[in-house]
ROVOLUM-984770 format. One record per residue: residue number from 0; residue in three letters; x, y, z of N, C-alpha, C in turn. Coordinates in steps of 0.02 Angstrom, whole numbers. Layout:
i,aa,n_X,n_Y,n_Z,ca_X,ca_Y,ca_Z,c_X,c_Y,c_Z
NUM,ALA,X,Y,Z,X,Y,Z,X,Y,Z
...
END
This chain:
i,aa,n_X,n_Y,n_Z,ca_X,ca_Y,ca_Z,c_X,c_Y,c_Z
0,UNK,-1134,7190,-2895,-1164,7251,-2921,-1171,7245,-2996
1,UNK,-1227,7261,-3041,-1247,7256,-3104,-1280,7337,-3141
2,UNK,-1262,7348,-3181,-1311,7398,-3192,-1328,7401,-3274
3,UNK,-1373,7430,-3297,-1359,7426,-3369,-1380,7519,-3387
4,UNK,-1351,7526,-3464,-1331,7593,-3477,-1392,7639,-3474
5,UNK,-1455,7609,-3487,-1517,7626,-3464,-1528,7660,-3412
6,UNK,-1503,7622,-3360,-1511,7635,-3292,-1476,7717,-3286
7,UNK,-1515,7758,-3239,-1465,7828,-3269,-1427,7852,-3233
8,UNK,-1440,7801,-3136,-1360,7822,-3094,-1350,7764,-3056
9,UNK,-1309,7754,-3016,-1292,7707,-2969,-1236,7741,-2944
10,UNK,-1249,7744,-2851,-1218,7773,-2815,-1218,7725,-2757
11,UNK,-1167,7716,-2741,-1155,7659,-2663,-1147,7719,-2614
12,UNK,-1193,7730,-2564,-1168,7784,-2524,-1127,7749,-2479
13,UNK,-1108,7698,-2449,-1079,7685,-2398,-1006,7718,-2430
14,UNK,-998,7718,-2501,-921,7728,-2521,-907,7777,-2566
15,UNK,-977,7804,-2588,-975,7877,-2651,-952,7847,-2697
16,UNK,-927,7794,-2706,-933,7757,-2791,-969,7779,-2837
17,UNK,-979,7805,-2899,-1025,7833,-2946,-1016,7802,-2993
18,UNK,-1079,7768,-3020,-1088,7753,-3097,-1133,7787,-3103
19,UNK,-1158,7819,-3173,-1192,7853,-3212,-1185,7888,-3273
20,UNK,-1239,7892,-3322,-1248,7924,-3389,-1201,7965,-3387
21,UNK,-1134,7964,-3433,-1090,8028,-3451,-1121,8101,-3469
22,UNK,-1173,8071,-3492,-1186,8137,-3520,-1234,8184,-3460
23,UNK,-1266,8138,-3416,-1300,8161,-3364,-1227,8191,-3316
24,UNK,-1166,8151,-3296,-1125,8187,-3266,-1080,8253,-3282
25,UNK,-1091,8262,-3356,-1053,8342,-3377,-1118,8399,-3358
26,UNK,-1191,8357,-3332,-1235,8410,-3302,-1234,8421,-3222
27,UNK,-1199,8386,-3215,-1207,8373,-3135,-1144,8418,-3083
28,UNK,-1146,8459,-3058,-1100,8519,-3036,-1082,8473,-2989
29,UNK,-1072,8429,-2948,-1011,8384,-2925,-989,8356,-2963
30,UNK,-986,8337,-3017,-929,8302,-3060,-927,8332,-3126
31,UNK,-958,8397,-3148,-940,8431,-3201,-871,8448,-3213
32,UNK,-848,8483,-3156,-766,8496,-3152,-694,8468,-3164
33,UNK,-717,8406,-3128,-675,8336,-3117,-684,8305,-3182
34,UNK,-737,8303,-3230,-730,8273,-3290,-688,8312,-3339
35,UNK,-714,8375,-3321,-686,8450,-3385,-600,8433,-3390
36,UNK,-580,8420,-3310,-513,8435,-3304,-461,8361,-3331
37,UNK,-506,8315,-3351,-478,8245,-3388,-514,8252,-3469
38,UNK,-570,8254,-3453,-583,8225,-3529,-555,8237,-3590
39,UNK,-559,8188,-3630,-524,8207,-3701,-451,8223,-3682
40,UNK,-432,8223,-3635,-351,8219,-3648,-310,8164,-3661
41,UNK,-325,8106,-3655,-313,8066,-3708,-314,8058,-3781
42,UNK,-394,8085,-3780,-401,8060,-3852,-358,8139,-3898
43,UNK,-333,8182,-3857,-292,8238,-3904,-236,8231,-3902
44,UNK,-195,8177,-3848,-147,8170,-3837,-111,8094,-3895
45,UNK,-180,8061,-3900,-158,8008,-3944,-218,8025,-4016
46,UNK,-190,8070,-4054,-242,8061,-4120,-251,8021,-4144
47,UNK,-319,8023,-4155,-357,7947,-4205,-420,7988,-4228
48,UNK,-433,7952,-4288,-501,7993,-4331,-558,7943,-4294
49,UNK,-551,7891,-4294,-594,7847,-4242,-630,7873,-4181
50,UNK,-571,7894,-4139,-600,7930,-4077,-619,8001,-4110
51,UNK,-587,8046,-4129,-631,8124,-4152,-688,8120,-4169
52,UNK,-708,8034,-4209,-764,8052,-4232,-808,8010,-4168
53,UNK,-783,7985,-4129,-825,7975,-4072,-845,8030,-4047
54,UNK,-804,8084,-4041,-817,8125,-3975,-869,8174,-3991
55,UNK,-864,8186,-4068,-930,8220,-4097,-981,8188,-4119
56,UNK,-1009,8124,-4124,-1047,8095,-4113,-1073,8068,-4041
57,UNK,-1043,8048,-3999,-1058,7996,-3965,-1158,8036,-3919
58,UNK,-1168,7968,-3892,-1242,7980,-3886,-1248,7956,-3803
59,UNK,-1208,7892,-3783,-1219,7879,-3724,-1171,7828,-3699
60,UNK,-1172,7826,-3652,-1091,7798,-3605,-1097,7800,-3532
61,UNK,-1048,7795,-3498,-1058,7802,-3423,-983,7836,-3413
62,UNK,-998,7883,-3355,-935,7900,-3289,-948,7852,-3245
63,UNK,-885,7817,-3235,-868,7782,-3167,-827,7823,-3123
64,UNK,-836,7830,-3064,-785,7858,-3022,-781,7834,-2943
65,UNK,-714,7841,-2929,-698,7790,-2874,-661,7836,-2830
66,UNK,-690,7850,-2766,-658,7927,-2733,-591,7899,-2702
67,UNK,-529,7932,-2683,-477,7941,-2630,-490,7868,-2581
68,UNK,-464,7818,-2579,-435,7760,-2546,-511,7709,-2512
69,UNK,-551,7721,-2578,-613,7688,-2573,-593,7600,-2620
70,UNK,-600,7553,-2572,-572,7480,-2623,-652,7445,-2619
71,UNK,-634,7418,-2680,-732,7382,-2680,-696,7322,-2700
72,UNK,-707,7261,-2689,-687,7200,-2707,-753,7163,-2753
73,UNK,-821,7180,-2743,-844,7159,-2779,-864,7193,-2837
74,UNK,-857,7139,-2902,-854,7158,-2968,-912,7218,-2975
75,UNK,-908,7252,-3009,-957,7285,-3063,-971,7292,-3126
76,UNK,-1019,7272,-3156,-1031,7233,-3189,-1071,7289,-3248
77,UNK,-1040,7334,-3302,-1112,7377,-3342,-1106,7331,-3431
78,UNK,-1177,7354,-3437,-1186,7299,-3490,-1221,7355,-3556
79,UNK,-1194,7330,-3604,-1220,7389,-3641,-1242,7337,-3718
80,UNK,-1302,7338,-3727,-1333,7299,-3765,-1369,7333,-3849
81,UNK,-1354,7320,-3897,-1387,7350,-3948,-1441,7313,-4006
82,UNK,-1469,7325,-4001,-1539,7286,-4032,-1562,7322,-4118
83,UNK,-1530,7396,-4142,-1574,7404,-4188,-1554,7375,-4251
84,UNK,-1568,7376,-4299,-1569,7360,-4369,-1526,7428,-4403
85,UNK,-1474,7409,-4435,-1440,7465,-4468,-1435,7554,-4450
86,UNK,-1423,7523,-4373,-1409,7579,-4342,-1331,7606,-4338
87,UNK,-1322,7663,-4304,-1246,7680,-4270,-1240,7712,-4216
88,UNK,-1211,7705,-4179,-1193,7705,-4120,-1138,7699,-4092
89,UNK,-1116,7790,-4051,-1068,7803,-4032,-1086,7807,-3935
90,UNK,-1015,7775,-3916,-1018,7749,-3848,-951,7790,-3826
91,UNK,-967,7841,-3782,-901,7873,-3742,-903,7834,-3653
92,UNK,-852,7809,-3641,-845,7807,-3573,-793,7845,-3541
93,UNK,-781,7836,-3476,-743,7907,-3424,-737,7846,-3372
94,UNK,-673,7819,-3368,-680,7803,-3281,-596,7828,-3261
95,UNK,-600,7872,-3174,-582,7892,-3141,-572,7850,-3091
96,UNK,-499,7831,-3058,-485,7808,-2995,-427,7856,-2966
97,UNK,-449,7873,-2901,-419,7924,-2854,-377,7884,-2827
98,UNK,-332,7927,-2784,-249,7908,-2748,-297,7844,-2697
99,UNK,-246,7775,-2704,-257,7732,-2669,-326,7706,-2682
100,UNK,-373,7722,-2726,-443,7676,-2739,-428,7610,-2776
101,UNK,-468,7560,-2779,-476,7515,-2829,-557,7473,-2828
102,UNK,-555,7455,-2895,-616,7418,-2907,-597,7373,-2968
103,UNK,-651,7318,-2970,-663,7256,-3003,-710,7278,-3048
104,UNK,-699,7276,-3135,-771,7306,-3184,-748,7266,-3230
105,UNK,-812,7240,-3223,-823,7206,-3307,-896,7247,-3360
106,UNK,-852,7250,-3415,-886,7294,-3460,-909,7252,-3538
107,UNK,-987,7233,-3535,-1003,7185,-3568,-1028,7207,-3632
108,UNK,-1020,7202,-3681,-1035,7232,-3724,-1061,7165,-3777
109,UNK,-1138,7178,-3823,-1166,7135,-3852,-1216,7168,-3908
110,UNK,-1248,7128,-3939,-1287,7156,-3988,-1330,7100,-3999
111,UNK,-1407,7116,-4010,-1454,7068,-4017,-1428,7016,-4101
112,UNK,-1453,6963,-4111,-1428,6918,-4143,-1436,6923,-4206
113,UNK,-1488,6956,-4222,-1530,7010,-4278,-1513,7049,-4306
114,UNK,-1464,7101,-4251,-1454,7173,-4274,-1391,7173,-4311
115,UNK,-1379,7237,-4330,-1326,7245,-4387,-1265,7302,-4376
116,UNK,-1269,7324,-4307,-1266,7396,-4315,-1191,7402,-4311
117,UNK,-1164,7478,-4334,-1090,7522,-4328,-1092,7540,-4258
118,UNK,-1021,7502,-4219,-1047,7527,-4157,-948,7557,-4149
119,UNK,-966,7626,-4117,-899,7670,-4110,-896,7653,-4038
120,UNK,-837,7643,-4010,-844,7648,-3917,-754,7673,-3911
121,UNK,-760,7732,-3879,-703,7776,-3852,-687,7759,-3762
122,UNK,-629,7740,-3758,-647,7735,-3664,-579,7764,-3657
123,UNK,-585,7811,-3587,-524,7856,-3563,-534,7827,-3475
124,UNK,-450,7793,-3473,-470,7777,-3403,-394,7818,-3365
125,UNK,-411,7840,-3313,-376,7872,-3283,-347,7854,-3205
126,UNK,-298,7813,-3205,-271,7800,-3124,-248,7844,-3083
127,UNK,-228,7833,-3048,-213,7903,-2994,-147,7853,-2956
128,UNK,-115,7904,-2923,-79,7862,-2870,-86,7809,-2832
129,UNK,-59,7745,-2846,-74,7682,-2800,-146,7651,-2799
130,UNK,-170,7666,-2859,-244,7643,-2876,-218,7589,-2911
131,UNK,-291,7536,-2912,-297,7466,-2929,-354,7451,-2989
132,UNK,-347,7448,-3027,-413,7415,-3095,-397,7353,-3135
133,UNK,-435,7326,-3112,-451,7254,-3123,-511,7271,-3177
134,UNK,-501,7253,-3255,-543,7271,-3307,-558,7223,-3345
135,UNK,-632,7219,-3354,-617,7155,-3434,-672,7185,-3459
136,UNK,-638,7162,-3516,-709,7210,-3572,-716,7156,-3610
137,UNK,-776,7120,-3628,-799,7056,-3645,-850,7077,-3708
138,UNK,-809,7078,-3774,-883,7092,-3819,-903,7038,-3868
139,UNK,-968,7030,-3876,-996,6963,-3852,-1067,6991,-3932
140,UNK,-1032,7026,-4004,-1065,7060,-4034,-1095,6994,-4078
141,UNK,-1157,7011,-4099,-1196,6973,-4176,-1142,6974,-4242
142,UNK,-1137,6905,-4263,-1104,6907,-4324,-1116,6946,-4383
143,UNK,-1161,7000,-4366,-1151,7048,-4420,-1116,7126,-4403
144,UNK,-1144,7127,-4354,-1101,7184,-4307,-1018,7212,-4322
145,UNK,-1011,7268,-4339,-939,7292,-4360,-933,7348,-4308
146,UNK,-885,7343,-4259,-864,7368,-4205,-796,7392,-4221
147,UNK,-778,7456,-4170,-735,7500,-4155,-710,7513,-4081
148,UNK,-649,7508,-4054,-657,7516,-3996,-573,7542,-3969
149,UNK,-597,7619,-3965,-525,7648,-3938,-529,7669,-3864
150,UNK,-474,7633,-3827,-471,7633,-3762,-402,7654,-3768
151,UNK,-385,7719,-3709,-327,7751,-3661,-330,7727,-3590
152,UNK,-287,7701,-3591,-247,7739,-3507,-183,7777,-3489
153,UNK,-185,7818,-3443,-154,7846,-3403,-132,7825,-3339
154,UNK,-67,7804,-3307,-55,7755,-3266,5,7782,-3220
155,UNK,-10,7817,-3161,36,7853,-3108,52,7817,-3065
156,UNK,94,7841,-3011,152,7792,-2973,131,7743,-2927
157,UNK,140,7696,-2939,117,7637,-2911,56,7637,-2947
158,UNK,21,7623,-2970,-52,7613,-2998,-49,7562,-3045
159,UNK,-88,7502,-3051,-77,7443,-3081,-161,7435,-3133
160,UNK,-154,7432,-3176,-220,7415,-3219,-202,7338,-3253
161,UNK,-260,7284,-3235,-248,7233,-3265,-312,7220,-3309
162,UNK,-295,7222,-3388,-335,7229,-3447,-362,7154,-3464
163,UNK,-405,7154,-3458,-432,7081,-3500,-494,7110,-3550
164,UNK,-467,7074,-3626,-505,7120,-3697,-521,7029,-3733
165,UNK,-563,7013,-3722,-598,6970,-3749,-656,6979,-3807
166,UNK,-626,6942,-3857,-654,6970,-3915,-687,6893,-3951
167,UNK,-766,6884,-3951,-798,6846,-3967,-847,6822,-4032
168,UNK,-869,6894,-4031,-919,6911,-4081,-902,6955,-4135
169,UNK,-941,6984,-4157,-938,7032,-4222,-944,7017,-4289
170,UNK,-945,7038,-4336,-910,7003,-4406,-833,7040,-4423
171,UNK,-837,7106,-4421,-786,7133,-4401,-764,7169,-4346
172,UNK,-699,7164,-4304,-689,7188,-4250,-631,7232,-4241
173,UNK,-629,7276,-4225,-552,7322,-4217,-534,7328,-4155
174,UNK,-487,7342,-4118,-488,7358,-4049,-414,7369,-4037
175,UNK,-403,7468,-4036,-360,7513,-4028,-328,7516,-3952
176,UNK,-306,7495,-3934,-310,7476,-3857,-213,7534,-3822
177,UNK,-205,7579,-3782,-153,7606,-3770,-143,7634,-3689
178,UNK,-70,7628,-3673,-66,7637,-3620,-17,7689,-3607
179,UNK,8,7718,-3557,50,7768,-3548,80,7777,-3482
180,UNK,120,7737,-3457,137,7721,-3386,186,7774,-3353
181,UNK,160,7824,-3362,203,7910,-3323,217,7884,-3261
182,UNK,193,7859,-3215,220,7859,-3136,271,7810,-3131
183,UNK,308,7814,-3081,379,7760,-3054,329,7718,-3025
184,UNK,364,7659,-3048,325,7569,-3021,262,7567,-3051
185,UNK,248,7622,-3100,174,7607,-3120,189,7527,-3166
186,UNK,119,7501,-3181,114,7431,-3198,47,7410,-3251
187,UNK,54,7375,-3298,14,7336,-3335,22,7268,-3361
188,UNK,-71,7255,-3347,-52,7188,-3403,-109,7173,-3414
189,UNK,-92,7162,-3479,-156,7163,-3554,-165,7082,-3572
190,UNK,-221,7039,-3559,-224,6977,-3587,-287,6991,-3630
191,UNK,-257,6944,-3700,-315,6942,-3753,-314,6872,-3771
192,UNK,-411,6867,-3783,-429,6811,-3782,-476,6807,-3861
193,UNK,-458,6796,-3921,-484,6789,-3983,-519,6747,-3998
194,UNK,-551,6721,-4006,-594,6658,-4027,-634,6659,-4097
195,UNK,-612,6646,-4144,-641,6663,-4222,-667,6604,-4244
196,UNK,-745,6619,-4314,-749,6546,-4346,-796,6585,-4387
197,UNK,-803,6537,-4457,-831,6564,-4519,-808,6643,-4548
198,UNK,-825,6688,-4571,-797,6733,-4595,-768,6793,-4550
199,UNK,-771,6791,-4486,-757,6858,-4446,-700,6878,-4460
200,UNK,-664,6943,-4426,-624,6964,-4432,-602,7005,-4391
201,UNK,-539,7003,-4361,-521,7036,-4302,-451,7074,-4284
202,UNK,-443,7148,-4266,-402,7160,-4271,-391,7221,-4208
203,UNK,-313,7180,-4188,-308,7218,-4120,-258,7259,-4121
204,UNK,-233,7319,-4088,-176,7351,-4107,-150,7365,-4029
205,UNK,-98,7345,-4009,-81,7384,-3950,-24,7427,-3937
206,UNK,-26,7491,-3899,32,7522,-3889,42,7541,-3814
207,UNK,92,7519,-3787,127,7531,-3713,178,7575,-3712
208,UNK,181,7618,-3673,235,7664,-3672,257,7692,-3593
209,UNK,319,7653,-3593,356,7655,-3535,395,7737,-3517
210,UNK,337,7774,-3493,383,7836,-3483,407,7865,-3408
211,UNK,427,7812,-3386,429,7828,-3321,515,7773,-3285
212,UNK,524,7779,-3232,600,7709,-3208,543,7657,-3160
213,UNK,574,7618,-3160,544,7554,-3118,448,7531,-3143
214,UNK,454,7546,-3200,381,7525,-3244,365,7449,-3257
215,UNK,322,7425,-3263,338,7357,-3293,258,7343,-3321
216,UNK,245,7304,-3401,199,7260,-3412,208,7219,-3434
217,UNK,159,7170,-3447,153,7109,-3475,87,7093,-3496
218,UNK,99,7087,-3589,59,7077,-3634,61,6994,-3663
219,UNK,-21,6989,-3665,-20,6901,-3690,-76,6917,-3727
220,UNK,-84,6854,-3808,-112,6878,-3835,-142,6829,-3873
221,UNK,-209,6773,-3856,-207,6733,-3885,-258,6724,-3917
222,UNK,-246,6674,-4001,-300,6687,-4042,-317,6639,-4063
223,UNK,-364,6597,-4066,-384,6528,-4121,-432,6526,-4150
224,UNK,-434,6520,-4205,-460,6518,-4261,-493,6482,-4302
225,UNK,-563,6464,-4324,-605,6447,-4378,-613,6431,-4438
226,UNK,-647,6412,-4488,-670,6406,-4532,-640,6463,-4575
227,UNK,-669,6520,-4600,-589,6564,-4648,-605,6617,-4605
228,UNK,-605,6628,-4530,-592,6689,-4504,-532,6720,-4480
229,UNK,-489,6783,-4477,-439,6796,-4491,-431,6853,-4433
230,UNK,-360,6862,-4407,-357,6903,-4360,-274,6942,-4378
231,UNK,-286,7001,-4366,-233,7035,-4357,-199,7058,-4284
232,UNK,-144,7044,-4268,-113,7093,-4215,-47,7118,-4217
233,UNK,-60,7193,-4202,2,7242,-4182,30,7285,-4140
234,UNK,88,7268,-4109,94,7267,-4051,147,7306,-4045
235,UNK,139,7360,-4018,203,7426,-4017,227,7444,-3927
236,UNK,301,7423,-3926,320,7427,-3842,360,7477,-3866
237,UNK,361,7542,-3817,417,7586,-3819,437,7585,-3738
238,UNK,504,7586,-3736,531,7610,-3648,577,7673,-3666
239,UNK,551,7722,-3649,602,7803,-3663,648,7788,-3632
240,UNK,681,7860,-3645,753,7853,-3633,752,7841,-3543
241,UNK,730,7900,-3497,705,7915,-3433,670,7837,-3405
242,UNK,655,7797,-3439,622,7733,-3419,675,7694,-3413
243,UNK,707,7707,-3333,777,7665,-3337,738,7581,-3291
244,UNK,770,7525,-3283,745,7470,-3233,684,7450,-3247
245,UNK,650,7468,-3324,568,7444,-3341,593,7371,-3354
246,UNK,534,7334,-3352,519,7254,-3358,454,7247,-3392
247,UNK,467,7217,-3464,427,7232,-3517,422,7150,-3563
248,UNK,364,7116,-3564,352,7072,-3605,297,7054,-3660
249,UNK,295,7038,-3699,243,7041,-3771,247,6976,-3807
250,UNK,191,6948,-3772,194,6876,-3823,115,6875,-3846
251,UNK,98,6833,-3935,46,6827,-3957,65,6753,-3988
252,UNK,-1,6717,-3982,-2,6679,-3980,-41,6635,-4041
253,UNK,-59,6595,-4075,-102,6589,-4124,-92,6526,-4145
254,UNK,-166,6514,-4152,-173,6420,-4148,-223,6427,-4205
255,UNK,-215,6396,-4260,-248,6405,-4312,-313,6325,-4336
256,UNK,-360,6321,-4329,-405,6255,-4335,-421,6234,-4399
257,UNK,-414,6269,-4446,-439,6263,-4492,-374,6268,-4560
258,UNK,-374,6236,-4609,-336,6264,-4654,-315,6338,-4705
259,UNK,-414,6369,-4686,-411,6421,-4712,-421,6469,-4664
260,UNK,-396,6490,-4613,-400,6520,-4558,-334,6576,-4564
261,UNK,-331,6620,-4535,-279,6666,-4574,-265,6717,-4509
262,UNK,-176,6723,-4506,-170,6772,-4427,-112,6790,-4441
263,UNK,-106,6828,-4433,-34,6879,-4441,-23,6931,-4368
264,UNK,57,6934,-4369,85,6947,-4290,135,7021,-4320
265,UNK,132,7085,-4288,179,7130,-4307,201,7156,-4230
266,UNK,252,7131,-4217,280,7131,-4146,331,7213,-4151
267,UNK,301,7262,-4120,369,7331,-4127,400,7347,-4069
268,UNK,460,7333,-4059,511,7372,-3998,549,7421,-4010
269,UNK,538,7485,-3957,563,7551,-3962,613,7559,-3921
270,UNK,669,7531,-3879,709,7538,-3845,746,7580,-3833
271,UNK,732,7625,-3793,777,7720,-3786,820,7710,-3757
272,UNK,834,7664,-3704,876,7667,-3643,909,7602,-3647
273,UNK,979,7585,-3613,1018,7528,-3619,1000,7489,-3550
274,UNK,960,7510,-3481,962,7494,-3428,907,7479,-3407
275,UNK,865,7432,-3448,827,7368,-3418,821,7330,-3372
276,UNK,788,7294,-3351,793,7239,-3323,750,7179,-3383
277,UNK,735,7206,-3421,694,7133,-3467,646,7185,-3509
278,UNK,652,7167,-3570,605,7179,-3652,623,7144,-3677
279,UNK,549,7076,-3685,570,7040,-3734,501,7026,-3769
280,UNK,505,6991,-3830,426,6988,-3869,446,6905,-3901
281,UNK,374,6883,-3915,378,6810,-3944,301,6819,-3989
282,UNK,308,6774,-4052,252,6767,-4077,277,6687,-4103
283,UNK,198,6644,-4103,212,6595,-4130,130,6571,-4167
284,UNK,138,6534,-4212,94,6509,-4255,89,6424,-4257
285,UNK,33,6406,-4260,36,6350,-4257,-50,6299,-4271
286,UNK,-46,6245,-4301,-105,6211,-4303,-111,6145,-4245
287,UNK,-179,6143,-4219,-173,6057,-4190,-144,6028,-4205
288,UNK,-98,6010,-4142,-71,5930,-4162,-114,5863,-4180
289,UNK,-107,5839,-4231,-145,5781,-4252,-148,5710,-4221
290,UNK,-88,5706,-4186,-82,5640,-4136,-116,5659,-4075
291,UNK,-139,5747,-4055,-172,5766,-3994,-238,5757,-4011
292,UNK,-257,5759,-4066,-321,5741,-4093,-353,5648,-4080
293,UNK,-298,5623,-4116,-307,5566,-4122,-306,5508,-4019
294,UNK,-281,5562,-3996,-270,5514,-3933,-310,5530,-3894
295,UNK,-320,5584,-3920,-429,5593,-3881,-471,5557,-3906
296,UNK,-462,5555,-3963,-513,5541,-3988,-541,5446,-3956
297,UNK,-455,5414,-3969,-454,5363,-3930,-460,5348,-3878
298,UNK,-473,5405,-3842,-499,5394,-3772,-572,5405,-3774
299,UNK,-619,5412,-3841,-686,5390,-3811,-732,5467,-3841
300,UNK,-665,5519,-3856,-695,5596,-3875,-702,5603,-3954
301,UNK,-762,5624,-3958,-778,5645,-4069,-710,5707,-4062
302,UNK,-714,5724,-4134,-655,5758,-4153,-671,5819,-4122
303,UNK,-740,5849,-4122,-756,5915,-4087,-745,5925,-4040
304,UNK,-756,5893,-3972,-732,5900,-3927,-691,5900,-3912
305,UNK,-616,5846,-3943,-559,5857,-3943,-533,5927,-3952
306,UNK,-550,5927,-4009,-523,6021,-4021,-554,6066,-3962
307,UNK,-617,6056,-3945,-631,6086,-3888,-577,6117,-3803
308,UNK,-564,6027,-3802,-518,6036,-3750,-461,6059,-3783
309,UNK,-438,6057,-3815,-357,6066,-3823,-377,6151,-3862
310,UNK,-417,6204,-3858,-428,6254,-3875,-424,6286,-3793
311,UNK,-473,6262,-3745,-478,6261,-3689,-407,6261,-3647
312,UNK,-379,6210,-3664,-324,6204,-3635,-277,6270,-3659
313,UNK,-269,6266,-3739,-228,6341,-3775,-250,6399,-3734
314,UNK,-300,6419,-3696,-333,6492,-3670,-319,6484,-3602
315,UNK,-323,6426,-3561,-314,6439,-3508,-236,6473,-3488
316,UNK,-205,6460,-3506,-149,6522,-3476,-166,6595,-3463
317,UNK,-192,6609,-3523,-217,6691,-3537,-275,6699,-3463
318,UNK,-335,6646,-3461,-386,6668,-3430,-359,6651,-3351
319,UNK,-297,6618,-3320,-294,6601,-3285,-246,6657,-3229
320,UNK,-229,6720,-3284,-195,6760,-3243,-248,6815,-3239
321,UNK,-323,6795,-3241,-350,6846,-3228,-381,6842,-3142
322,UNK,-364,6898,-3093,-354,6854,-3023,-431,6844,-2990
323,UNK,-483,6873,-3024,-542,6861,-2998,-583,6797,-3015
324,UNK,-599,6748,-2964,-617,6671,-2999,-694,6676,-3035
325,UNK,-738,6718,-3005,-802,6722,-3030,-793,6735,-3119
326,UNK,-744,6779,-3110,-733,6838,-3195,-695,6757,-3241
327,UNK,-651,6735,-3208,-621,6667,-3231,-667,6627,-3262
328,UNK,-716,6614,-3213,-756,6549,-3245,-817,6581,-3286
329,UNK,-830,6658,-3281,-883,6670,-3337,-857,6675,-3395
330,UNK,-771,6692,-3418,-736,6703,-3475,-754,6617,-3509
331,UNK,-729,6587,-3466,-720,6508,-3490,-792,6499,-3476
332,UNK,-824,6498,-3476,-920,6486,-3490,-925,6495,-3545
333,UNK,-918,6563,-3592,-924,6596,-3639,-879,6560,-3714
334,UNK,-829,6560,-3687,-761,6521,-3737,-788,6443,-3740
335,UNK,-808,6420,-3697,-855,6357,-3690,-934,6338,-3760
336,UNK,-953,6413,-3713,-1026,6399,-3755,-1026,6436,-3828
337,UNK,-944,6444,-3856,-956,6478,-3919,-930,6413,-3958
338,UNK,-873,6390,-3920,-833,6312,-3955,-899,6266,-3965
339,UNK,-940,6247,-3925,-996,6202,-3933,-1032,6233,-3981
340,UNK,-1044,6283,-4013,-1082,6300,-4040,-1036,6305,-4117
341,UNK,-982,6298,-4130,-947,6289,-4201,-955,6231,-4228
END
């Protein structure tokens, strides 16, 4: 399934699945209600001037919604493309999964090669009981492009969201990313995939918050780096007090190619409660090994490609816990056809 933001609905009747224009669904008296009674409660629950000023700007976006114990295994795919010249552009999304639903979405985000534009994007995702989201948000922006991107979730009992935030393009990139795991056995896990070169700049912030007993995520976070492009990440775990038996991990990762390449790690643990089962965090820094260079190279490979594979090789962990193989091999297509192109 494909759709792009243009497109102004997509409805699977065999399963009442809904994609469509947000702004067309706060007109629409079957899902006016159901939006009223979520929206923006995130973004009031977690203040940011970022999102406020999304919510009074924004222009166009999509509701996804996934009814009561409806499972779609194949991906969906919305693509949201920007072409103008020193424009701005604010992007609200809404996706909804009901008790026991799940779905596969990849959310592509790009900008023509030309363009220049301020692009704001707010996303509020909402699980329900024993729901499943399988997510990757792939933005894929023009090196002039300066992006924003604040994403919530909300995550009830048993309900598992697995985040993949791949960050490719832009010149500058931010990406506010937070979770809030209220239900018992609720679950996450956030893999980031960085890929920097020449002047970009990238910066990710994450916050998890274990408010619930028997919670668990696992954050990975990996970044390699270019010519003088530079990345920031910060990474905030809290387990409350009431979050007794959570299982909590936070590692970032960072492989630096260049001498003037630049990455910094701010790892935060909030620990309320003494009765864990596991919180732990790792950051490490590091350049090519030069004998890994050299023994490719002696096997027949120029220096580029060496770095190629052994960049390749650095990401596959991250891309390899993502469980859909199609979404697998388009991440590594992409990480592929950006390395060939440095």
């Amino acid at each position: 399934m494909e759709t792009k933001e243009k497109k102004k609905t997509f409805a699977d009747e065999k399963t009442s699945v809904v994609l469509m224009e947000l702004r067309d669904a706060f007109g629409n008296e079957t899902y006016k209600d159901l939006i009223l009674k979520y929206s923006s409660k995130l973004t009031v629950k977690y203040p940011d001037k970022f999102a406020y000023f999304n919510e009074a700007m924004w222009s166009r976006g999509y509701f996804l919604y996934v009814p009561k114990n409806v499972q779609i295994e194949k991906p969906l795919t919305v693509k949201s493309f920007s072409e103008e010249l020193n424009s701005f552009e604010a992007v609200r999304n809404f996706i909804l999964l009901e008790e026991g639903s799940g779905i596969n979405l990849i959310d592509e985000i790009s900008s023509l090669e030309t363009a220049n534009p301020l692009v704001n994007i707010a996303t509020e995702i909402f699980l329900e009981k024993d729901s499943r989201l399988n997510y990757a948000n792939l933005q894929l922006h023009s090196k002039q492009t300066i992006s924003h991107l604040f994403q919530r979730t909300e995550i009830n009992d048993n309900a598992e969201l697995r985040n993949v935030i791949v960050s490719l393009g832009g010149k500058i990139s931010k990406a506010d990313l937070g979770a809030n795991l209220c239900g018992v056995h609720a679950g996450i896990a956030v893999y980031g995939i960085v890929l920097g070169d020449g002047t970009q700049k990238f910066d990710h912030h994450t916050a998890i918050e274990h408010n619930a007993p028997y919670t668990k995520s696992d954050l990975s976070f990996r970044v390699a780096l270019k010519g003088k492009s530079q990345s920031a990440y910060t990474g905030n775990l809290k387990i409350a007090h009431e979050a007794v038996k959570s299982d909590a991990c936070q590692e970032n990762r960072n492989l630096l190619l260049s001498d003037e390449a630049m990455a910094e790690s701010i790892p935060e643990l909030e620990i309320l409660t003494n009765d864990v089962i596991k919180c732990n965090h790792g950051v490490t820094f590091g350049q090519i090994d030069k004998e890994q260079i050299f023994y490719l190279m002696s096997r027949g490979l120029t220096q580029k490609e060496a770095e190629q594979i052994i960049v390749e090789g650095f990401m596959e962990p991250a891309v390899s816990k993502i469980p859909e193989e199609d979404l697998r091999n388009e991440i590594m297509k992409k990480i592929k056809n950006k390395l060939e192109a440095l």
